[in-house]
N, C-alpha and C positions, 0 to 999 in steps of 0.2 A: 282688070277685075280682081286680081289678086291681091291688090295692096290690099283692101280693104277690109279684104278677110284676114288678111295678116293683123291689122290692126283690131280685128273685132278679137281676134284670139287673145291679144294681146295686154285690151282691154279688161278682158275674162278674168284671165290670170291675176292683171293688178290687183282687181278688187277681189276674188278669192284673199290673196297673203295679205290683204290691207283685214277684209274681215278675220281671217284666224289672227292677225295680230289687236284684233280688238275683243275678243275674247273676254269675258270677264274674270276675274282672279278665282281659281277654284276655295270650295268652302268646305271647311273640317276635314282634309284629308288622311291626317291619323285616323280619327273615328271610321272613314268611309277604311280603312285598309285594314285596321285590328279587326271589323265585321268580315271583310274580304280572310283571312288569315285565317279565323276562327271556322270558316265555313270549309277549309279541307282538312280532312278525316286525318287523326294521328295515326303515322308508323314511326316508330324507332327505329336508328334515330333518326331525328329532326336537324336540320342544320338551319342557324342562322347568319348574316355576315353584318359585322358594323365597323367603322372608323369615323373621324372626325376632324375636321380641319379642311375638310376639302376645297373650300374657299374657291367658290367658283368669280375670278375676276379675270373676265377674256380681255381689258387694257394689260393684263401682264403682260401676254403672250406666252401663259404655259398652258397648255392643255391635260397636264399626270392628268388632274382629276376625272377627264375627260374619256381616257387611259382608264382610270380605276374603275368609274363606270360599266364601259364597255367590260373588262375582265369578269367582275360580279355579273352580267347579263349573261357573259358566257361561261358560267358554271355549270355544271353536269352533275348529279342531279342540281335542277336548279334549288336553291334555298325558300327558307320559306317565308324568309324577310330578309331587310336590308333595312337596317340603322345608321341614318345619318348622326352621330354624336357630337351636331352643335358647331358653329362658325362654319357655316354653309350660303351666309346672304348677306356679310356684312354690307352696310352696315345696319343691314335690315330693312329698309324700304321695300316698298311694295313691287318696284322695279327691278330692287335687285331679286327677291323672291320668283317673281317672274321671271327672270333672266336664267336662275337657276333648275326651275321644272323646267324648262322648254330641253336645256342639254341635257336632266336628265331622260327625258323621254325618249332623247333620240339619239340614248347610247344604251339606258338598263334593259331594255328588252321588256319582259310582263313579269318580273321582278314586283311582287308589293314593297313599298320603302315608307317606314317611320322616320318620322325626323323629330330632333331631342334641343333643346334654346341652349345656344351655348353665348359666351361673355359679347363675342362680336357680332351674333344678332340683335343686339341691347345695343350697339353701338348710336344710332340715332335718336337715344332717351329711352331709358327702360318703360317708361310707360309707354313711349309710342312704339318702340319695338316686342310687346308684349302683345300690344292689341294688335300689330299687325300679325305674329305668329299665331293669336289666337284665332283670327280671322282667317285666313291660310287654311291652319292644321288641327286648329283644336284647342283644347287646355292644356296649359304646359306643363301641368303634372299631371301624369295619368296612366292605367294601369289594364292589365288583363291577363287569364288563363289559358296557357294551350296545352294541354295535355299532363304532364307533372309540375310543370314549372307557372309559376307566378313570376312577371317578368314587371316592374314598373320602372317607369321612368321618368325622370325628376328636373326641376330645374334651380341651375345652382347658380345665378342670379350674374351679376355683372364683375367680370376683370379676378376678385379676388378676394380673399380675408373672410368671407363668410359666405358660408350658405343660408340663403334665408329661413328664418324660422315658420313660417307657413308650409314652404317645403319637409321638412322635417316633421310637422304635425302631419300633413298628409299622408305621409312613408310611416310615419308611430297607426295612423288610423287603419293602413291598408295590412300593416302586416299583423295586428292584433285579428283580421280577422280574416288571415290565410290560413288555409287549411295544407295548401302546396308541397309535397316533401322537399321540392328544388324551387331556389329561391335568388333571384338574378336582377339588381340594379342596373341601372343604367343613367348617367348622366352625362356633365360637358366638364367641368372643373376639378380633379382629384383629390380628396382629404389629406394628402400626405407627399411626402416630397422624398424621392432617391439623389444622394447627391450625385451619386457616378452622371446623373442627368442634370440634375439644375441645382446650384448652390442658393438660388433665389427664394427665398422662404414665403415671398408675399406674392409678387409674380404669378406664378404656378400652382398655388392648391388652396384650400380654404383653411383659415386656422380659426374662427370661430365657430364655433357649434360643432365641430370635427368631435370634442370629446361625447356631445349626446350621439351623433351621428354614430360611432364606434361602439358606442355603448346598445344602439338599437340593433346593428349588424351583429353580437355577441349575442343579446337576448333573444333575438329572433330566427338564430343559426344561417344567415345567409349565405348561400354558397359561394356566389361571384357578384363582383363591382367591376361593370365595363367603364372606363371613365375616358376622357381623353384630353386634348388643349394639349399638353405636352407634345409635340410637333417629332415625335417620334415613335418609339415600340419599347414597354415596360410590363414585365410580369413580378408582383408579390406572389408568389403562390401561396403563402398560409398567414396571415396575420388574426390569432383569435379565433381561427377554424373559417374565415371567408379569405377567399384568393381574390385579386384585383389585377383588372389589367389594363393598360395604357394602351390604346390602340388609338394615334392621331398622327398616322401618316396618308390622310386624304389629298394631298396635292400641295397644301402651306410649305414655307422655307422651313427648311428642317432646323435642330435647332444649334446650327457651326454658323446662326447667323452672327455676327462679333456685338449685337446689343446685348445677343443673351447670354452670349459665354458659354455656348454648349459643346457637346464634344466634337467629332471628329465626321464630315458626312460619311456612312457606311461602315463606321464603326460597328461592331456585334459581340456578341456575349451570348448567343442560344444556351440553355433559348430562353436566356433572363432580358435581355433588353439588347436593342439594332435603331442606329439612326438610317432609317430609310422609308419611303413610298410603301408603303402599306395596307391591307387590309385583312383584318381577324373573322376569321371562321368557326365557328362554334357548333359542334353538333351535340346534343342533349340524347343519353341514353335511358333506358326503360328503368335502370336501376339508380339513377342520378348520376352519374359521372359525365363530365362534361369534357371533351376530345376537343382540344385547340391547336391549328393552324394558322401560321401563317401566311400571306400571299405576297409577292414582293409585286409593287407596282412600277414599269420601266417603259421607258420610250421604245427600249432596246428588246426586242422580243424574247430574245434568249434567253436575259437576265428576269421574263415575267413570270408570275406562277407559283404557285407551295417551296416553300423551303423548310425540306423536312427538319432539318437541325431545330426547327422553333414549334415542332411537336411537340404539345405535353399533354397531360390528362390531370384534371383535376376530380378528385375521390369527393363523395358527397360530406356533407359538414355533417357526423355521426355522433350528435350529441353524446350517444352514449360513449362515444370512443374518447372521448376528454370533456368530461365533467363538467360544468361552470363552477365556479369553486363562490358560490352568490352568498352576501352577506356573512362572508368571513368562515360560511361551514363546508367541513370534511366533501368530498364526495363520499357516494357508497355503493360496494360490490361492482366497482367498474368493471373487473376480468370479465363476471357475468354478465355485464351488461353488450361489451362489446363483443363477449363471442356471439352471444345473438345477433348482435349487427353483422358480422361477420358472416354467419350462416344465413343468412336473408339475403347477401349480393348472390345473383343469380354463376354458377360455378362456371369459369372457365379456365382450360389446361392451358400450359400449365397451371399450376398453382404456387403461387411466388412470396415469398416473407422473408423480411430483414430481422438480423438479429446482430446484437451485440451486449456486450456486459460491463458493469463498472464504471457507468457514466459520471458517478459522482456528480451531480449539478449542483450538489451544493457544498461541493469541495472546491474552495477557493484554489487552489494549488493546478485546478485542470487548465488554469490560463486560457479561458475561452473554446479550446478543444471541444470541449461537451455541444456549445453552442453551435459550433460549427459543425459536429456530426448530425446534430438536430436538421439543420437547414439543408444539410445535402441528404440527407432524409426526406425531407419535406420536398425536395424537388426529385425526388427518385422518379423516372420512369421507364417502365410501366409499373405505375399505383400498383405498389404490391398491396396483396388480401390483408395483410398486418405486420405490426413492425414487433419482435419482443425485445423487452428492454429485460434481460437475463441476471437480474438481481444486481443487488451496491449501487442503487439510488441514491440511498439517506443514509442516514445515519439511525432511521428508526424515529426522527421526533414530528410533531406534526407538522411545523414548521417547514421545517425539513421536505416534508410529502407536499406540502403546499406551493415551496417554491420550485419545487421539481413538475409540477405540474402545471405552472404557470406557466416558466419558461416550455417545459414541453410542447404546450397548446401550440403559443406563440410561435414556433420553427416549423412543428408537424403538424397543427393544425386538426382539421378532420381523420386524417388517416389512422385505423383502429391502430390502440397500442395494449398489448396485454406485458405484464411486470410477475416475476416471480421472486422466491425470496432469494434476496445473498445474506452472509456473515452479520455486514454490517446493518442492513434492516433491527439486526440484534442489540446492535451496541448501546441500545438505549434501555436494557435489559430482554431476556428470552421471552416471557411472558408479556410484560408492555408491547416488545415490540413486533409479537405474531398477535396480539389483541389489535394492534394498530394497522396491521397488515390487512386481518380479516375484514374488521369494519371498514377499509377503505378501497379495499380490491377484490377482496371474499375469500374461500376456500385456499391457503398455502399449496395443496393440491389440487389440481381439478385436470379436464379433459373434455375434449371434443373430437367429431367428426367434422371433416369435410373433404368431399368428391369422395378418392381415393384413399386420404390419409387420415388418418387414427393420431390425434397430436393427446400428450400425458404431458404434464410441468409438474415438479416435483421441488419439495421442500427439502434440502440438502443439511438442514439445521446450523444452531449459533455458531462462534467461535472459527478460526481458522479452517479446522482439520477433525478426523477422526472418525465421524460416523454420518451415515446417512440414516435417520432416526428410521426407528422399528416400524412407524405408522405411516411412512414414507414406503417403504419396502411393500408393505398390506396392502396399500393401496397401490403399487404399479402391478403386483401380481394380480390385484384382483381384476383389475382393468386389461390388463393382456392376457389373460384365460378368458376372455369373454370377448374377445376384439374380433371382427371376422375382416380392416381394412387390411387391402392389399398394400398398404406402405404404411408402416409405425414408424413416429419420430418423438423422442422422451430429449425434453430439456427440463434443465435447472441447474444448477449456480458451478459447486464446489465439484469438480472432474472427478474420477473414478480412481486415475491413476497419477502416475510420479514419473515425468520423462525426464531423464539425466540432463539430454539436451536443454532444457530450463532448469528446472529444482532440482539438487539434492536433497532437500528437507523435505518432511512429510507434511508441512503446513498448506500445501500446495493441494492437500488431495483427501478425501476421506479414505479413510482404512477399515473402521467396523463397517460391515456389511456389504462391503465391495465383493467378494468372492459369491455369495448370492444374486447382487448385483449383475454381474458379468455372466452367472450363469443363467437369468431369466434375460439375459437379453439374445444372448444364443439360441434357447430351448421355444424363443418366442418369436424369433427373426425377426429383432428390432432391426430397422434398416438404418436410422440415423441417429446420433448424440450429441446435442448440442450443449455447450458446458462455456462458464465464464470462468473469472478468480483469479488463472492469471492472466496479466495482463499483458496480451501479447497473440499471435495466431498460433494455432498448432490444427494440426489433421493427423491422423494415424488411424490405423483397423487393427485389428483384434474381433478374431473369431469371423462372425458373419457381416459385423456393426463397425463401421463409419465412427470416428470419435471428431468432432471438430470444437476448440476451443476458439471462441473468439471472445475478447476481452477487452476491446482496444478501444473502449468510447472516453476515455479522456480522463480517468484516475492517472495515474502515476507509474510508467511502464518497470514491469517486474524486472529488480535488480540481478545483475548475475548473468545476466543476456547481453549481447551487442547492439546497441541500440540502430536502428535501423535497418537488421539482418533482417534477409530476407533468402527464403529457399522456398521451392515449390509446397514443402509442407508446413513449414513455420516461419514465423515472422515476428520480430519487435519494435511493432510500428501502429499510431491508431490507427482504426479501420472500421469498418463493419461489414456484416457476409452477408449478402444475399446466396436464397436458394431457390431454387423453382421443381416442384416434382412434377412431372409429367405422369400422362393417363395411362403407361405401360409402366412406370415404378421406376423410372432411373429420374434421378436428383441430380440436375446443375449446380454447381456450388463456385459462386462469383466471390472474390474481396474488394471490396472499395477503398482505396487510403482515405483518411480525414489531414486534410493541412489546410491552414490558415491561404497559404500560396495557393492560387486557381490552376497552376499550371502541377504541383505535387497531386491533387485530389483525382477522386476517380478510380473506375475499375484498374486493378494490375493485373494483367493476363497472365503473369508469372503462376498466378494460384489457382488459377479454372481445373475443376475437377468435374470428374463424370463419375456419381455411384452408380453401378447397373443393379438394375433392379433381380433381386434374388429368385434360382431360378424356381420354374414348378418343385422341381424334388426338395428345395429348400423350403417352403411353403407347405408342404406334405410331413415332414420330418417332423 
């Protein structure tokens, strides 16, 4: 009496998995998942996770993808999506489609997942692999709001050489009428090519329509471009104020495979680019700043999980913080423009800003130095609140401001930058070139709050040496008789004094006005002086005030020095200082070298300093 039932059970079962496998193909499931996404309530931040390439084909015998899945289900908090970006079904069949949700069901957990056309779901005829993704998931271009960010995502058509032009009109439609402050692509094929990754120029990214494409990411401040196909891990952080990033390490052969001539497997660089199993984490903050992770995907447990080396933070695209310089005209009042930007990101301690002076970018002579400070600028983290470029930009001519501005964009991107006068702003005359100052930056003087600190920039006037003009003077006393912050810091250009240890010449420094100088910084408990001119590092104190010259952005290091000296309080080498003031009044004070060499660059610990913040009875006095 037993077989029987054994068979009727048995029976049962067949035709259950015969019925779930006749199932019909599910219909629109982007659409069904952006309504799904939309309907839980925003808290900041929000995190998302995407990569691409995952190429589910179980005749391999690899499972990563299967791996990457599973890890994404098991994040904590979980995400609030999951973006497939493209070559998930080659070669696109209904079967293979199929094949694909079934493993990810039964590895993401309740994970919502968008999925994006990338080259090898076109693999069985763009037409017919279009209508079957559109039948699947939806339309292949398409778009939605969650909270600050407007997020769309595009399809950048088959193999290579171009994005199609319908694509492009759709991305020109949607963001002519975003209102969004954060602003986030998503596609399968990259507009641009690293060689340290692929020398192949058609292979790998689109070079038709890339210059409209580039040209709509500048007009319409986009923050980030997720892309992928490149079977590895690449971060642009700033190109024209939008960052991009290469995340297509879904399970595909990485790319040391010998057709493509790629580097090295497990090569890295954090946290600019890593050939390995991957996927990219994305949390979106209340103020726009975007927090990237990433995760390493391994068979080998140990080796799974965040690798914090490839932490970085990308600062919102602040239009006002770099101009568009459109139709050939001046910017105007930037300083103004960006300290507001500045004072809108919501304050956290510390409070951190880069400074350096004597960039010269468009002095031929800096042999790329300048550029290179720029980019390790542009990758600083943590996003400091703003970077100052502490005068000797230009030369004073518009040209001049124009191409310093171009290139700036290009390296630093989004990150507020404020410039005050040096020397040579002058040298195109005193009057042209503080007229030229004004209309392009605003006020040679000016001043803000934020949190704690009380910041003054000052006009040091023309010429080498000699004075710190009279209406320079007016204006920091009248500004620190009226200050009530717990920490003042006064930058501008030409230094106060004349340290033997660098100059015995007096061109180094101004003279009229220094004795008044020195005594309102005493009588007012300046805590910090930041100063450019020479070119070169120095720190020293005098009285109650901190003096730090940093100069090193890629002029021409001041003669009379040993090149390359280096002591805990000076140095002749380029650089740039970061500082961070803390919510009790003591100031960190970091140097960064600038070299062309990956292995010279970087914090030198030889110069970390600690100002203590001055006490109550100094504060009283």
């Amino acid at each position: 009496m037993m077989k029987p039932i054994k068979v009727c059970v048995y029976l049962i079962v067949t035709l259950n998995l015969h019925s779930c496998m006749e199932k019909p193909m599910p219909k629109n499931l982007n659409v069904k998942t952006i309504k799904q996404i939309r309907s839980v309530p925003v808290e900041y931040p929000f995190s998302l996770v995407f990569t691409g390439d995952t190429w589910y084909q179980p005749e391999r015998g690899d499972d990563l993808f299967e791996q990457l899945f599973k890890q994404v289900g098991q994040l904590d908090p979980e995400p609030l999506f999951f973006a497939i970006n493209g070559d998930f079904s080659g070669p696109g069949s209904l079967a293979r489609h199929k094949e694909h949700i079934g493993a990810l069901n039964n590895n993401i957990g309740d994970v919502p997942v968008l999925h994006l056309v990338g080259n090898h779901d076109l693999d069985i005829g763009i037409e017919q692999g279009l209508a079957n993704f559109n039948s699947v998931y939806g339309p292949e271009n398409y778009d939605f709001v969650y909270g600050n960010t407007h997020f769309i995502m595009l399809n950048t058509g088959q193999c290579h050489q171009a994005i199609p032009d319908g694509t492009l009109d759709y991305l020109e439609s949607r963001l002519k009428a975003s209102a969004s402050p954060v602003k986030i692509l998503m596609f399968h094929i990259p507009p641009y090519r690293h060689d340290h990754l692929q020398p192949n120029p058609y292979l790998w990214n689109f070079k038709l329509n890339e210059e409209r494409f580039i040209q709509l990411t500048d007009q319409y401040n986009i923050d980030l471009v997720c892309c992928s196909h490149w079977v590895a891990y690449d971060l642009q952080p700033s190109y024209k104020g939008t960052s991009y990033i290469v995340s297509a390490g879904g399970g595909a052969t990485l790319l040391s495979e010998p057709s493509i001539d790629g580097v090295e497997v497990g090569a890295r660089q954090p946290p600019l680019w890593g050939n390995f199993h991957h996927f990219t984490k994305l949390s979106v903050h209340e103020d726009g700043k975007i927090a990237v992770q990433i995760h390493v995907v391994s068979k080998d447990k140990e080796k799974c999980g965040r690798d914090p080396e490839y932490d970085f933070q990308i600062v919102p695209n602040a239009k006002a913080a770099n101009e568009r310089l459109e139709d050939g005209l001046m910017p105007k009042n930037l300083n103004v423009k960006t300290i507001k930007y500045i004072k809108s990101v919501p304050l956290e301690y510390p409070i951190s800003f880069l400074a350096t002076g004597d960039v010269f970018t468009y002095w031929p002579d800096s042999d790329g130095l300048t550029e290179q400070l720029y980019k390790q600028v542009g990758q600083f983290q943590p996003a400091p609140a703003f970077f100052l470029v502490n005068g000797d930009f230009s030369h004073g001519k518009p040209e001049q401001y124009k191409y310093h501005f171009d290139i700036l964009r290009k390296y630093v991107g989004g990150m507020p930058v404020l410039h005050t006068v040096g020397n040579h702003e002058t040298d195109a005359g005193l009057t042209f070139g503080l007229e030229q100052f004004n209309a392009v930056l605003g006020p040679e003087n000016f001043e803000f709050m934020y949190g704690n600190t009380h910041f003054i920039m000052l006009n040091t006037g023309s010429g080498l040496y000699q004075e710190m003009p009279d209406e320079s003077i007016a204006f920091l006393k009248s500004k620190l008789a009226k200050s009530t912050s717990r920490v003042k810091v006064v930058s501008f250009h030409i230094p106060p004094f004349n340290n033997a240890h660098y100059q015995p010449l007096p061109i180094w420094t101004f003279k009229h006005n220094e004795e008044e100088f020195v005594s309102l910084m005493s009588q007012y408990n300046v805590d910090l002086v930041v100063c450019a001119h020479w070119t070169g590092y120095d720190k020293y104190k005098k009285d109650k005030t901190t003096y730090v010259t940093t100069a090193g952005g890629g002029a021409m290091l001041v003669p009379g020095a040993v090149p390359g000296e280096k002591t805990p309080n000076r140095g002749h080498f380029h650089h740039f200082t970061g500082f961070s003031i803390h919510e009790d009044g003591t100031i960190d004070v970091k140097v960064y070298d600038v070299d062309k060499d990956p292995a010279k660059q970087g914090h030198d610990k030889r110069f970390d300093a600690v100002i203590a913040p001055l006490s109550d009875q100094d504060q009283i006095e």
